[in-house]
Chimera marker file (.cmm) of the C-alpha trace (Angstrom):
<marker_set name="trace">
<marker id="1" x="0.000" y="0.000" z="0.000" r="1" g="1" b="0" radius="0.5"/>
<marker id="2" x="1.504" y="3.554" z="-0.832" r="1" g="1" b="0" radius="0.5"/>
<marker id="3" x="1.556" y="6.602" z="1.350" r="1" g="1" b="0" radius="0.5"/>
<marker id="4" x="-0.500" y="9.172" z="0.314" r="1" g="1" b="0" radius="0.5"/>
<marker id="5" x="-0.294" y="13.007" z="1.200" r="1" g="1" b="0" radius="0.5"/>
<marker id="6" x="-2.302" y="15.880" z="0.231" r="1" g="1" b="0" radius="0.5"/>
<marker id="7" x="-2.425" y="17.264" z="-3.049" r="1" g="1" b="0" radius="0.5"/>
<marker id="8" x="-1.197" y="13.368" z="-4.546" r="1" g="1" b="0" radius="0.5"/>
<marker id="9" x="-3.652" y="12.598" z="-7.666" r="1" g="1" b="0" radius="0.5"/>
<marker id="10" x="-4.912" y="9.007" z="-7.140" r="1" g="1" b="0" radius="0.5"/>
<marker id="11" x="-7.501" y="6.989" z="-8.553" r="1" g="1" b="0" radius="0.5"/>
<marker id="12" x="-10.574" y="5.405" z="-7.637" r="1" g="1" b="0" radius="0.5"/>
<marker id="13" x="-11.853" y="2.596" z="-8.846" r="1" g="1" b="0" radius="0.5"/>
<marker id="14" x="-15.360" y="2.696" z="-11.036" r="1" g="1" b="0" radius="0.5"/>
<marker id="15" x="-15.082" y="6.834" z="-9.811" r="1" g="1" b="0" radius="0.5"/>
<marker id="16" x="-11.813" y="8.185" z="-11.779" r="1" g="1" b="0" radius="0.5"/>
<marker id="17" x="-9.061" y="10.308" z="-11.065" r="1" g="1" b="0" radius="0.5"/>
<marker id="18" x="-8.826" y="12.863" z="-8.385" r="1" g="1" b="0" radius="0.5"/>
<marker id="19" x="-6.556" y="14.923" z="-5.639" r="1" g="1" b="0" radius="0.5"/>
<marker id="20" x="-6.075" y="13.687" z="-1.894" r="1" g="1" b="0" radius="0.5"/>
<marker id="21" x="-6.954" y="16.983" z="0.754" r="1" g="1" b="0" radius="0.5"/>
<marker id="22" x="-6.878" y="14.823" z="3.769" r="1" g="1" b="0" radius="0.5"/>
<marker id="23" x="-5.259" y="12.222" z="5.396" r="1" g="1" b="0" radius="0.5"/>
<marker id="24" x="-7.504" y="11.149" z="8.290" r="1" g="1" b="0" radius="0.5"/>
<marker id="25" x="-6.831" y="8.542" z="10.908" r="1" g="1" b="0" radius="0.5"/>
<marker id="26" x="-7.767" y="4.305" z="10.235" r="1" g="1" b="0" radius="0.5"/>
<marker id="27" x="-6.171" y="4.697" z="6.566" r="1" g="1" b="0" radius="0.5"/>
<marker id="28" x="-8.928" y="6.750" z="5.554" r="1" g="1" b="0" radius="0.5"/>
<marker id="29" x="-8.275" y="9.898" z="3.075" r="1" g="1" b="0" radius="0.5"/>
<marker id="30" x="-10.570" y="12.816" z="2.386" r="1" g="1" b="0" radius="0.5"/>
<marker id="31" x="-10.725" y="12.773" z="-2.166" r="1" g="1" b="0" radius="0.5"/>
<marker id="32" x="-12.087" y="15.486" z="-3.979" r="1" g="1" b="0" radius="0.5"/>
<marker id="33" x="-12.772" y="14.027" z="-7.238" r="1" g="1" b="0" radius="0.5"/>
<marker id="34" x="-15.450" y="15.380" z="-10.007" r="1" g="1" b="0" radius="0.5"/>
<marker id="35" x="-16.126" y="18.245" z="-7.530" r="1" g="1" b="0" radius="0.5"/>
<marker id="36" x="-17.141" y="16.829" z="-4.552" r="1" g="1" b="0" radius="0.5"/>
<marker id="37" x="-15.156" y="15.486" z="-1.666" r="1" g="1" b="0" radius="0.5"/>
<marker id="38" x="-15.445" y="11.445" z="-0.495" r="1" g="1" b="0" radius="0.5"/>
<marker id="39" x="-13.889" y="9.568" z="1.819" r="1" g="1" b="0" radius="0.5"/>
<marker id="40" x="-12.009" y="6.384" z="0.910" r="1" g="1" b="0" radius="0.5"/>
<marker id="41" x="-9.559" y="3.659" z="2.242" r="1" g="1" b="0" radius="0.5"/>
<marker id="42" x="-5.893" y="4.147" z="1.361" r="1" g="1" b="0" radius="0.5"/>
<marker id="43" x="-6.309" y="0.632" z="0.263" r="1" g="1" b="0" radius="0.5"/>
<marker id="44" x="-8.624" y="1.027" z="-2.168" r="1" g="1" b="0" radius="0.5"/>
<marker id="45" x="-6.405" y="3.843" z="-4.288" r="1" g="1" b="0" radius="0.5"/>
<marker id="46" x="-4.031" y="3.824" z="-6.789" r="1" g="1" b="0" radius="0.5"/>
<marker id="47" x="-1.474" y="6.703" z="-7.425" r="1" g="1" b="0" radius="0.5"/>
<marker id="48" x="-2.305" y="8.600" z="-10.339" r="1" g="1" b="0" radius="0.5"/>
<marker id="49" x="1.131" y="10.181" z="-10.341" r="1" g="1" b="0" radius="0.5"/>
<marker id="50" x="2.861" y="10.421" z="-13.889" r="1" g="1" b="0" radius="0.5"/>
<marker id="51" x="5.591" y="7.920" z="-13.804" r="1" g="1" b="0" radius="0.5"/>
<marker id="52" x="8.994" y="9.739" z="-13.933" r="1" g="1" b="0" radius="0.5"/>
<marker id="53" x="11.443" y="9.169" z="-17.206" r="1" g="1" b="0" radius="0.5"/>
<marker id="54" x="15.056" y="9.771" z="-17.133" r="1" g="1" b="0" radius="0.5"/>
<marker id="55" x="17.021" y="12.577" z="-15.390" r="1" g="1" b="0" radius="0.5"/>
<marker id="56" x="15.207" y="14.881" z="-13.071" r="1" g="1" b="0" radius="0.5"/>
<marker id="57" x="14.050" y="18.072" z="-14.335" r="1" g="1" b="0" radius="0.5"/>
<marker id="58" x="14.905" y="21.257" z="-13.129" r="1" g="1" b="0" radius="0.5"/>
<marker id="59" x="11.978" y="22.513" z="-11.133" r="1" g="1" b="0" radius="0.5"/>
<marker id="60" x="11.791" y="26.551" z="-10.453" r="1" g="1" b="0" radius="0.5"/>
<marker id="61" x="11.404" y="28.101" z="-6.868" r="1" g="1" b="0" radius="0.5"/>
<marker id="62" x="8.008" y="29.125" z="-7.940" r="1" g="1" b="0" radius="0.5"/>
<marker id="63" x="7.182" y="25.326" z="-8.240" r="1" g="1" b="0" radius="0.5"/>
<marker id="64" x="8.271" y="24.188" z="-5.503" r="1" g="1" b="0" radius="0.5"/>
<marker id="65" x="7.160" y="26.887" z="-3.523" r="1" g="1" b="0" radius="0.5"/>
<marker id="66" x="3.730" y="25.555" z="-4.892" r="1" g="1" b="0" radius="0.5"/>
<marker id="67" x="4.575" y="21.859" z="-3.583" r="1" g="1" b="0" radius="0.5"/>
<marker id="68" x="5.460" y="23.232" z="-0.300" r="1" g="1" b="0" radius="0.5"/>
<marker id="69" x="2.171" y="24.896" z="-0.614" r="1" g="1" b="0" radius="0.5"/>
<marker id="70" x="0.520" y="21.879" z="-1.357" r="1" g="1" b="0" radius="0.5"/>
<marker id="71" x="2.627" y="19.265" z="0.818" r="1" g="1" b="0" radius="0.5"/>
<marker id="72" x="1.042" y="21.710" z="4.120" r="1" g="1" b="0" radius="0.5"/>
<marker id="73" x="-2.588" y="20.638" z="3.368" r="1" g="1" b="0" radius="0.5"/>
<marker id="74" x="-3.448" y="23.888" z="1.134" r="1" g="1" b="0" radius="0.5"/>
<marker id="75" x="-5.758" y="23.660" z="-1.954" r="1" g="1" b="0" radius="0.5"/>
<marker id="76" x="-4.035" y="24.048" z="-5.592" r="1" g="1" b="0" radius="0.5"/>
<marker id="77" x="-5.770" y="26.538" z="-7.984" r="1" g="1" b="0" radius="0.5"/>
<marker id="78" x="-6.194" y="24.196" z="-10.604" r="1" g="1" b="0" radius="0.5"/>
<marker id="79" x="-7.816" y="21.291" z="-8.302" r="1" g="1" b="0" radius="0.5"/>
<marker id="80" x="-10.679" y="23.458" z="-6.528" r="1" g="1" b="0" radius="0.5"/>
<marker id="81" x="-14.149" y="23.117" z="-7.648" r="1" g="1" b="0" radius="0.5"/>
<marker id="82" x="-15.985" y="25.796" z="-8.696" r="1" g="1" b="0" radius="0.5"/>
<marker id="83" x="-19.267" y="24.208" z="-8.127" r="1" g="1" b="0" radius="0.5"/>
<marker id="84" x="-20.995" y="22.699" z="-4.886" r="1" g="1" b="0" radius="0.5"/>
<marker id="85" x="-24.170" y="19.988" z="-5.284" r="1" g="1" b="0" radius="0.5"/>
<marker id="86" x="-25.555" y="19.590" z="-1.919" r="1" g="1" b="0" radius="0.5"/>
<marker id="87" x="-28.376" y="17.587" z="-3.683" r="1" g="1" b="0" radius="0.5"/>
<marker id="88" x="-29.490" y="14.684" z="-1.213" r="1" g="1" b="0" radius="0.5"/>
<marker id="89" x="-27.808" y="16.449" z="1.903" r="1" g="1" b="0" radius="0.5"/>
<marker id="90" x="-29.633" y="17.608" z="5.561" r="1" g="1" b="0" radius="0.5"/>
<marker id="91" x="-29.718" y="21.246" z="6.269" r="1" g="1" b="0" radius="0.5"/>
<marker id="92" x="-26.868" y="20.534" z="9.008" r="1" g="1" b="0" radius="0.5"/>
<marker id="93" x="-24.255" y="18.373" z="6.577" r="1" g="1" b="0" radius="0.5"/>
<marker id="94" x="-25.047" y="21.310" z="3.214" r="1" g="1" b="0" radius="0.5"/>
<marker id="95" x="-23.753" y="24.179" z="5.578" r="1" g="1" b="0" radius="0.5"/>
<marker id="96" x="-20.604" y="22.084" z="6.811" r="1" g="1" b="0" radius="0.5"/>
<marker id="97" x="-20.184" y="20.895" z="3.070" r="1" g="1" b="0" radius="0.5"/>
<marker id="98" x="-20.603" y="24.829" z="2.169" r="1" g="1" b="0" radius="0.5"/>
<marker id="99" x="-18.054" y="26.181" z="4.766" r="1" g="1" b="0" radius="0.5"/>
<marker id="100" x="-15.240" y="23.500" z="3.903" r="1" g="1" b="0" radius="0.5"/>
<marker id="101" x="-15.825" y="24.552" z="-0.225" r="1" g="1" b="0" radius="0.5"/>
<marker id="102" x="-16.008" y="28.323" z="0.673" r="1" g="1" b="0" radius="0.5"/>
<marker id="103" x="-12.950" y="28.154" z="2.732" r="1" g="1" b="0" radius="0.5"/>
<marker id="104" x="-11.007" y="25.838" z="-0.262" r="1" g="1" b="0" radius="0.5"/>
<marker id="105" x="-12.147" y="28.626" z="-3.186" r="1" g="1" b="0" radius="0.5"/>
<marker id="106" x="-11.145" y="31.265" z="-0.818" r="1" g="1" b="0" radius="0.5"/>
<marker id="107" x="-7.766" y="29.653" z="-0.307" r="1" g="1" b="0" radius="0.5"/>
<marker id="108" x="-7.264" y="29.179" z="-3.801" r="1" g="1" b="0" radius="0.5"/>
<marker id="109" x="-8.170" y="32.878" z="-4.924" r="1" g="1" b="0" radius="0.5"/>
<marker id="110" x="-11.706" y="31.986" z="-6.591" r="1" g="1" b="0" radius="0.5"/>
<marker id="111" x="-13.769" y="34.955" z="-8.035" r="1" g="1" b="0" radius="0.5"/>
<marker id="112" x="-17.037" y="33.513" z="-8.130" r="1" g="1" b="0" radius="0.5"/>
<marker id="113" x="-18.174" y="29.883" z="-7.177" r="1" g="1" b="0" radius="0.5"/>
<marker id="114" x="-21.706" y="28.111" z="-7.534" r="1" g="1" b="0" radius="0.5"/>
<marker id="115" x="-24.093" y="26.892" z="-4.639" r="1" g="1" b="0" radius="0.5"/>
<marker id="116" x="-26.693" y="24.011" z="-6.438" r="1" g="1" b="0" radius="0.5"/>
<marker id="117" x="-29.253" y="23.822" z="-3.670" r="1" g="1" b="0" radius="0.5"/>
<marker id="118" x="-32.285" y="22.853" z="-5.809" r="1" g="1" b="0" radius="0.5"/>
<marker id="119" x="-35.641" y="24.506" z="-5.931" r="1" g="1" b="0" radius="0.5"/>
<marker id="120" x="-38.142" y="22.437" z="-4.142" r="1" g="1" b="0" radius="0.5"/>
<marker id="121" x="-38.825" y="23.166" z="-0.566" r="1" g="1" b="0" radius="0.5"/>
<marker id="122" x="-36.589" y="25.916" z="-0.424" r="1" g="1" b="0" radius="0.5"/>
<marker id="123" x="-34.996" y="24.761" z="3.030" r="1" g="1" b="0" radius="0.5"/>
<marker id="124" x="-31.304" y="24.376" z="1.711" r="1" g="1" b="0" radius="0.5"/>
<marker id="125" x="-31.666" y="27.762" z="-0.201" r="1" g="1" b="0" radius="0.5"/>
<marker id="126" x="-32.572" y="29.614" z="3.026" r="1" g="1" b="0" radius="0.5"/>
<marker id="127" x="-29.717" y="27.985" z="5.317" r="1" g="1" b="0" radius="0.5"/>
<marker id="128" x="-27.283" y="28.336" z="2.262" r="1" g="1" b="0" radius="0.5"/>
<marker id="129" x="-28.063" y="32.321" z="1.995" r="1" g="1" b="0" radius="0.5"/>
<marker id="130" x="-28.846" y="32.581" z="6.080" r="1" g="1" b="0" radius="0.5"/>
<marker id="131" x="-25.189" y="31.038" z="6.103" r="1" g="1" b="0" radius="0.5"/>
<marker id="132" x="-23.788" y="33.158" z="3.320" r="1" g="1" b="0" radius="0.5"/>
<marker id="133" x="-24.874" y="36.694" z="5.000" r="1" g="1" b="0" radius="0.5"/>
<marker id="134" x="-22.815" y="35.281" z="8.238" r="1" g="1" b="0" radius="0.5"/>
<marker id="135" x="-19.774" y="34.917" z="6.297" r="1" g="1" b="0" radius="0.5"/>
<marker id="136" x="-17.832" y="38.610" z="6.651" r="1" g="1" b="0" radius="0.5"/>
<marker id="137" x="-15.527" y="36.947" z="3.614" r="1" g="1" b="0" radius="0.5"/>
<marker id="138" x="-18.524" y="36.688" z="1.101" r="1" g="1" b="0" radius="0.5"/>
<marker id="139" x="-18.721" y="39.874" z="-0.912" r="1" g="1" b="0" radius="0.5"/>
<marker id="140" x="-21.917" y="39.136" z="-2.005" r="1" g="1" b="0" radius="0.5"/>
<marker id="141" x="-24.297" y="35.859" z="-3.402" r="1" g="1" b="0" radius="0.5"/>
<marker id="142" x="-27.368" y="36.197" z="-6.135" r="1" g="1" b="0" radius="0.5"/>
<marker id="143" x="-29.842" y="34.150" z="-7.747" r="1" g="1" b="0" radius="0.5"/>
<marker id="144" x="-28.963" y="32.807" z="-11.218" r="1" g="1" b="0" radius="0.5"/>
<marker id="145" x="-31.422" y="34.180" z="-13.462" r="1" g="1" b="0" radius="0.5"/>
<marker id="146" x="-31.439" y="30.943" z="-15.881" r="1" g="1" b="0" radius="0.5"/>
<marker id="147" x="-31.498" y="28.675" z="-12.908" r="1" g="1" b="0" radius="0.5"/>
<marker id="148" x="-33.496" y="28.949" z="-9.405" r="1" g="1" b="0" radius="0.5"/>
<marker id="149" x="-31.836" y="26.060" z="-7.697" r="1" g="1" b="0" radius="0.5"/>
<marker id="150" x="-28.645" y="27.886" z="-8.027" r="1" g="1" b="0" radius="0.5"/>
<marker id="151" x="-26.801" y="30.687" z="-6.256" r="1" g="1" b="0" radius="0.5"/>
<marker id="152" x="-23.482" y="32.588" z="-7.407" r="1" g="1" b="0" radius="0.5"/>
<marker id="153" x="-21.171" y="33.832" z="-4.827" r="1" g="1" b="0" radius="0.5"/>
<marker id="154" x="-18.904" y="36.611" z="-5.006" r="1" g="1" b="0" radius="0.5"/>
<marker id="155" x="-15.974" y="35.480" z="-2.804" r="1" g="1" b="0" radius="0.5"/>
<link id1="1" id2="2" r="1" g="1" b="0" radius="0.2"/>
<link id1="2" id2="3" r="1" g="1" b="0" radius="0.2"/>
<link id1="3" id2="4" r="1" g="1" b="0" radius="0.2"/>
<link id1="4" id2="5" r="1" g="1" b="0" radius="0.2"/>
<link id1="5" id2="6" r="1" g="1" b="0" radius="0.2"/>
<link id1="6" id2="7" r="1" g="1" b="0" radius="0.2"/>
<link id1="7" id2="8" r="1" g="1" b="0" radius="0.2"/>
<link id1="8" id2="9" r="1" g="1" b="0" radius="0.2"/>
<link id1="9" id2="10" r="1" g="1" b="0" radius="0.2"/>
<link id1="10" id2="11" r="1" g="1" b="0" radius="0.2"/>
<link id1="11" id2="12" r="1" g="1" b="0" radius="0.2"/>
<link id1="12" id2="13" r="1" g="1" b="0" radius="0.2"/>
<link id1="13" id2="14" r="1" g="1" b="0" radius="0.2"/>
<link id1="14" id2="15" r="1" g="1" b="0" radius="0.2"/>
<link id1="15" id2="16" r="1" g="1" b="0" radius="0.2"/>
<link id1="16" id2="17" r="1" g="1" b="0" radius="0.2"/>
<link id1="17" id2="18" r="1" g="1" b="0" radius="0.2"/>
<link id1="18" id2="19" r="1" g="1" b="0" radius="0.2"/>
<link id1="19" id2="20" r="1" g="1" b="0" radius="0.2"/>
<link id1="20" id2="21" r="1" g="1" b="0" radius="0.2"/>
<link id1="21" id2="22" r="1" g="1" b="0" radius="0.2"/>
<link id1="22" id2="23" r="1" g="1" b="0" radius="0.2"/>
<link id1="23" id2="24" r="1" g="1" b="0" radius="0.2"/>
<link id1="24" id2="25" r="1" g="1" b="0" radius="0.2"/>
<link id1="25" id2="26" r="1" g="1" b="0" radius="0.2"/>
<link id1="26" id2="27" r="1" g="1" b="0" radius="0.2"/>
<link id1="27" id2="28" r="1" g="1" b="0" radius="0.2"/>
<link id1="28" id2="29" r="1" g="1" b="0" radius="0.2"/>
<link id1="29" id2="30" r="1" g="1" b="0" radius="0.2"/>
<link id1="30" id2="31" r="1" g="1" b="0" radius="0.2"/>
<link id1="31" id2="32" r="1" g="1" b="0" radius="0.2"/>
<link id1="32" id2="33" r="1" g="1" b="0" radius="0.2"/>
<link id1="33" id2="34" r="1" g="1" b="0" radius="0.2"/>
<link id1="34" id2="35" r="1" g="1" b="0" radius="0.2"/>
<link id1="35" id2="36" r="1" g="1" b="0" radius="0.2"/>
<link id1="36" id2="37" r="1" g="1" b="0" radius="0.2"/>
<link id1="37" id2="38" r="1" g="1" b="0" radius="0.2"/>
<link id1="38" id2="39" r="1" g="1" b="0" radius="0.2"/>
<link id1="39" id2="40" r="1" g="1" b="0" radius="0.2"/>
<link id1="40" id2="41" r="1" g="1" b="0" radius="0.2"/>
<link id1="41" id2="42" r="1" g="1" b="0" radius="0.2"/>
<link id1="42" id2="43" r="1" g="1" b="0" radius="0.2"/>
<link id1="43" id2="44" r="1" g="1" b="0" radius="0.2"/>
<link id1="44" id2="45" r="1" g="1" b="0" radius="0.2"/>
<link id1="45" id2="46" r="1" g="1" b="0" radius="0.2"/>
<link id1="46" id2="47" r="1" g="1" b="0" radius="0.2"/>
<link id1="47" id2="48" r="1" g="1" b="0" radius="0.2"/>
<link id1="48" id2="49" r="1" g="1" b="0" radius="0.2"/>
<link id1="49" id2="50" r="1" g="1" b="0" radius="0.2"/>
<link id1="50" id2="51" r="1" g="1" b="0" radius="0.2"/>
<link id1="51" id2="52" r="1" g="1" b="0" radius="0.2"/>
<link id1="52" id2="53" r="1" g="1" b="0" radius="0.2"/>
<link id1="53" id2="54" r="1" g="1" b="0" radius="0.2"/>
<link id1="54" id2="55" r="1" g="1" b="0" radius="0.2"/>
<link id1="55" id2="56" r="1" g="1" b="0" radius="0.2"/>
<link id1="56" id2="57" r="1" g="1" b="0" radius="0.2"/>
<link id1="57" id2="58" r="1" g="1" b="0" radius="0.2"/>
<link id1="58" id2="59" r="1" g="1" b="0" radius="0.2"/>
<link id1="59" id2="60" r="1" g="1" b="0" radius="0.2"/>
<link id1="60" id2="61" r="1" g="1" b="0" radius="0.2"/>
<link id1="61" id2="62" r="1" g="1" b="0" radius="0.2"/>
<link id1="62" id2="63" r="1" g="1" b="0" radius="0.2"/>
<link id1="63" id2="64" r="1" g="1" b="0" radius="0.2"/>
<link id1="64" id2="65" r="1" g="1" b="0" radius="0.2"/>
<link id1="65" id2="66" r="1" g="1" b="0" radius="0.2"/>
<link id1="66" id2="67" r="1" g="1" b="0" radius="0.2"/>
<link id1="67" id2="68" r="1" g="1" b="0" radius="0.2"/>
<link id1="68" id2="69" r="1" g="1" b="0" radius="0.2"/>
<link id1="69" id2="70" r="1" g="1" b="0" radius="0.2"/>
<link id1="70" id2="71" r="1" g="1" b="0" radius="0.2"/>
<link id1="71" id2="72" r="1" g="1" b="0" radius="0.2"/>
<link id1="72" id2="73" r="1" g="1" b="0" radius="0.2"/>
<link id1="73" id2="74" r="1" g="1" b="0" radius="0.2"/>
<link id1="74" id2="75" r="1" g="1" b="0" radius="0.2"/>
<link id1="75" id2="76" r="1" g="1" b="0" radius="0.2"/>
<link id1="76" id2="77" r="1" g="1" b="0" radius="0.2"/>
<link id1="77" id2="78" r="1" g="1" b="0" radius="0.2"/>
<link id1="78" id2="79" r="1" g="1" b="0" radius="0.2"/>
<link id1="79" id2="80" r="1" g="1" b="0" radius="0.2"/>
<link id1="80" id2="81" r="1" g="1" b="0" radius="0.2"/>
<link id1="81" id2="82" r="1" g="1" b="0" radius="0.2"/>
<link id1="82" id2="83" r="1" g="1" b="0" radius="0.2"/>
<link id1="83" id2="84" r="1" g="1" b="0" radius="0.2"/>
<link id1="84" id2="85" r="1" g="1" b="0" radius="0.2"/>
<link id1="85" id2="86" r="1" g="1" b="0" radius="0.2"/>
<link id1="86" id2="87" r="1" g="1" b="0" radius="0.2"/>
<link id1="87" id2="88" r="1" g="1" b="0" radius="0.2"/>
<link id1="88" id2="89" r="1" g="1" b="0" radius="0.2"/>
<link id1="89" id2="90" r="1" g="1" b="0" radius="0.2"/>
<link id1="90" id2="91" r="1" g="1" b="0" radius="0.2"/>
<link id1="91" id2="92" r="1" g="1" b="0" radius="0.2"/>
<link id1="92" id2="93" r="1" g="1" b="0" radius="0.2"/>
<link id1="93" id2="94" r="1" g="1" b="0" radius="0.2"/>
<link id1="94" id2="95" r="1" g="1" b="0" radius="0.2"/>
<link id1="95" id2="96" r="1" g="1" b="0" radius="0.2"/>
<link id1="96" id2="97" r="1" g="1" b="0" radius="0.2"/>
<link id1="97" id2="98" r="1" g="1" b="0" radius="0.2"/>
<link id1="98" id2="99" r="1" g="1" b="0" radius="0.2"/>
<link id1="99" id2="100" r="1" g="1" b="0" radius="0.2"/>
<link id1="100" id2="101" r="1" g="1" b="0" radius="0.2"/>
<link id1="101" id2="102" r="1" g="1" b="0" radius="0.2"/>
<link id1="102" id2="103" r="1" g="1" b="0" radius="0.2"/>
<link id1="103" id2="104" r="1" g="1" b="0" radius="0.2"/>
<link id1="104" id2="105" r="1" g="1" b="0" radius="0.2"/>
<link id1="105" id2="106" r="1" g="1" b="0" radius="0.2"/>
<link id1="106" id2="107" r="1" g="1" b="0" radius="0.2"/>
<link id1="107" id2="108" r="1" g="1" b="0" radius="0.2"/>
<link id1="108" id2="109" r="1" g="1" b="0" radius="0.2"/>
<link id1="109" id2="110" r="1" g="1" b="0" radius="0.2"/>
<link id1="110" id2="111" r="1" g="1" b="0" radius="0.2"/>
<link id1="111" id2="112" r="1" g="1" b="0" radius="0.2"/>
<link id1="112" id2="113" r="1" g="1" b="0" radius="0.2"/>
<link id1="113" id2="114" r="1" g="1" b="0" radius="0.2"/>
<link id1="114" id2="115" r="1" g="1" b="0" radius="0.2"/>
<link id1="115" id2="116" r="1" g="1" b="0" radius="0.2"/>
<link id1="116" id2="117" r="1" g="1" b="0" radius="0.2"/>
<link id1="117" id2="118" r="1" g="1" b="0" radius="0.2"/>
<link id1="118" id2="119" r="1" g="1" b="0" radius="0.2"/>
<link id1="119" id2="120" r="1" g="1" b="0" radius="0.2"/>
<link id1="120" id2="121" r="1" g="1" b="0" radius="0.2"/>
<link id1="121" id2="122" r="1" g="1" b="0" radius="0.2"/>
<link id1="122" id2="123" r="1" g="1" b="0" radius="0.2"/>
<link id1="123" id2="124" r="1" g="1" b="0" radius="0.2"/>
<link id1="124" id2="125" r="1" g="1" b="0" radius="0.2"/>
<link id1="125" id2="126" r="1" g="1" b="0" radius="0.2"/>
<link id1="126" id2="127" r="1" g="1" b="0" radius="0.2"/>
<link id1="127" id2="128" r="1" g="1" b="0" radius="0.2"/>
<link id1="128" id2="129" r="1" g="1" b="0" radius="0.2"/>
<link id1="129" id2="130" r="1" g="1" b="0" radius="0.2"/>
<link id1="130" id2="131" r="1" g="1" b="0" radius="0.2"/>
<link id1="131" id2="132" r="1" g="1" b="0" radius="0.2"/>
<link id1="132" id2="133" r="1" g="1" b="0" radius="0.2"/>
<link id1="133" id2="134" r="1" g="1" b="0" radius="0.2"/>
<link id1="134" id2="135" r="1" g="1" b="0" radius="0.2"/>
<link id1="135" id2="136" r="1" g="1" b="0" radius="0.2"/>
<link id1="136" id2="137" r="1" g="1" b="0" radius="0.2"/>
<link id1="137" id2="138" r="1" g="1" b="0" radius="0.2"/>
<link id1="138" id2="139" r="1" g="1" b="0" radius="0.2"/>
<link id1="139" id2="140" r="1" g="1" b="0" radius="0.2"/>
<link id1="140" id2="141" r="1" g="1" b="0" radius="0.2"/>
<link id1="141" id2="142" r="1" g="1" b="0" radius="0.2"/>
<link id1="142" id2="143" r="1" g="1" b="0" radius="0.2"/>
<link id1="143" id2="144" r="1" g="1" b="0" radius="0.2"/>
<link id1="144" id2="145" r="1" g="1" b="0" radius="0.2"/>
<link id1="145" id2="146" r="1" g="1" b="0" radius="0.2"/>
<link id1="146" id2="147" r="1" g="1" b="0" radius="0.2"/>
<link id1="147" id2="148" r="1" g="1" b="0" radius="0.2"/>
<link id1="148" id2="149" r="1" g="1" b="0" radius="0.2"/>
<link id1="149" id2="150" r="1" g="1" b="0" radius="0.2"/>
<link id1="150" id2="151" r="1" g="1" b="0" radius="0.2"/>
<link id1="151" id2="152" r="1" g="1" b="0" radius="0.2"/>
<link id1="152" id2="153" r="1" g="1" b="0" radius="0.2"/>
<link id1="153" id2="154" r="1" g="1" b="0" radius="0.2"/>
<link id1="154" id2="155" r="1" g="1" b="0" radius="0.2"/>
</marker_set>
């Protein structure tokens, strides 16, 4: 079985390709993969790494600044969803799902990100935006006007 730290790409079988974020205890690792985060054993991934050929390159203090970045636990640009489902999700596990994908777009510099909270009921949309006006970091959230069941945040 190989060690995995955050910010390795494995892959998951029957799911794809995606980033570790968290090592947790009991072998378990926190994936974000396809936009959303799961939580599988270390025994059931494989390292997506690229396999390394010939000499090593030469690797700029801007890169490995980034790996050091990464390495700590912090989110890569490139790896952070821009979208959130919380489709199929209580009122209590959407705003803990919310506030761990704020704080990673917010860590990783993000513009603008996208809440999917559905139309029907309405109970997620009001915790989502009751959550949202809490947040001193949120510059400001809005309906989209082509889709009800969604919000856009300005981060």
């Amino acid at each position: 079985m190989a060690a995995f730290a955050p910010g390795d790409r494995v892959h998951v079988a029957a799911l794809g390709t995606g980033v570790v974020r968290e090592v947790r205890n009991g072998g378990r690792l926190l994936i974000e993969l396809k936009g959303r985060s799961i939580l599988v054993a270390a025994a059931d991934l494989k390292s997506a790494q690229p396999a390394r050929r010939g000499a090593p390159v030469a690797r700029s203090p801007q890169h490995i600044a980034r790996e050091k970045h990464i390495a700590r636990g912090h989110v890569a640009r490139e790896h952070v969803a821009r979208v959130l489902d919380l489709h199929g999700m209580t009122t209590a596990e959407a705003i803990d799902a919310l506030d761990a994908f704020l704080n990673d777009a917010l860590l990783a510099g993000a513009g603008e990100a996208r809440i999917i909270h559905g139309r029907s009921g309405g109970k997620l949309k009001a915790a989502v935006h009751t959550r949202l006006r809490q947040l001193p970091s949120i510059r400001g959230f809005r309906m989209d006007p082509r889709n009800p069941g969604v919000t856009i945040v300005q981060l």
